[in-house]
C-alpha positions in Angstrom: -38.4 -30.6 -32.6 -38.0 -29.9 -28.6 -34.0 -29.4 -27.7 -32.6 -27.5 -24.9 -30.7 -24.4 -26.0 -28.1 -25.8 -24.2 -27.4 -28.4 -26.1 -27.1 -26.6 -29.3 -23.7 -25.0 -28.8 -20.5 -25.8 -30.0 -22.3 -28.6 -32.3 -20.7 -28.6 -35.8 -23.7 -27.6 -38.7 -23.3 -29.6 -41.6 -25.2 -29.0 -44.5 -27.3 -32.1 -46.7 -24.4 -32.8 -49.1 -22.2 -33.1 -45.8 -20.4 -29.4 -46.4 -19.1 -28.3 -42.7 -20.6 -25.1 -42.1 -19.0 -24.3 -38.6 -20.0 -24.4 -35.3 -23.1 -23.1 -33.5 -22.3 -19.9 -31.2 -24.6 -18.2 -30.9 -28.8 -18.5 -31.2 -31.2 -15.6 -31.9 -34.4 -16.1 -30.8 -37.8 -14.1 -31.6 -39.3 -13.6 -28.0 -42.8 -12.4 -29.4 -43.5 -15.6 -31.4 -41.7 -17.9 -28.9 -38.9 -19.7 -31.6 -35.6 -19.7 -32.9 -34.8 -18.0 -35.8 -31.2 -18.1 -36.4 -28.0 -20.3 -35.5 -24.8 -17.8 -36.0 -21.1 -20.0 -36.1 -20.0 -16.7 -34.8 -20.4 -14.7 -31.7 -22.6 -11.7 -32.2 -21.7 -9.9 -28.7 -18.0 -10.0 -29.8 -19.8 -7.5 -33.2 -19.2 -4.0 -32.6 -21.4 -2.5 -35.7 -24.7 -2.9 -37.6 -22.7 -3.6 -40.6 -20.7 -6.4 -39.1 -23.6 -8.2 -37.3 -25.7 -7.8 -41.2 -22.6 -9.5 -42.8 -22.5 -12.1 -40.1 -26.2 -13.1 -40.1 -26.0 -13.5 -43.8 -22.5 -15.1 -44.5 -22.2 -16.6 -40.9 -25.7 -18.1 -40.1 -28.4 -20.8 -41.0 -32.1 -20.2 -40.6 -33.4 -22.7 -37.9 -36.5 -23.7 -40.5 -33.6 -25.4 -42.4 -32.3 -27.4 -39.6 -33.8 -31.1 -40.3 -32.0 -32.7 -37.1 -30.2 -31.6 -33.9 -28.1 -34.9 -32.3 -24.1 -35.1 -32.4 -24.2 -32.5 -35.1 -26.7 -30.7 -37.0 -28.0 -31.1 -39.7 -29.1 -28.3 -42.5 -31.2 -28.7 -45.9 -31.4 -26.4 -48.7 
């Protein structure tokens, strides 16, 4: 899947069973491998602490693996 990073924010992330998970704010990308990693619904520059940016990625995040489909909105699997 080839999408502009662009593109990506502000889309709302729902997940297979049609849960709303929020809206993308934020993407973390791995520079070595050349891929994105994570979507965040919140944004991480506005994080002021290790702990709050850990809590965040886990509670406030989706790995990019389990995105299926980026058009209006997108979509997560398990």
């Amino acid at each position: 899947m080839s999408i502009e990073i662009s593109e990506i924010y502000g889309k709302e992330i729902y997940d297979a069973e049609g849960e709303f998970i929020g809206e993308a704010n934020d993407l973390i990308l791995d520079t070595e491998e050349g891929k994105a990693v994570r979507i965040t619904t919140e944004e991480l520059n506005k994080l002021s602490s290790k702990q709050e940016l850990s809590e965040t990625l886990k509670e406030n995040s989706v790995l990019y693996d389990r995105v299926e489909s980026i058009s209006d909105i997108i979509l997560v699997g398990r």
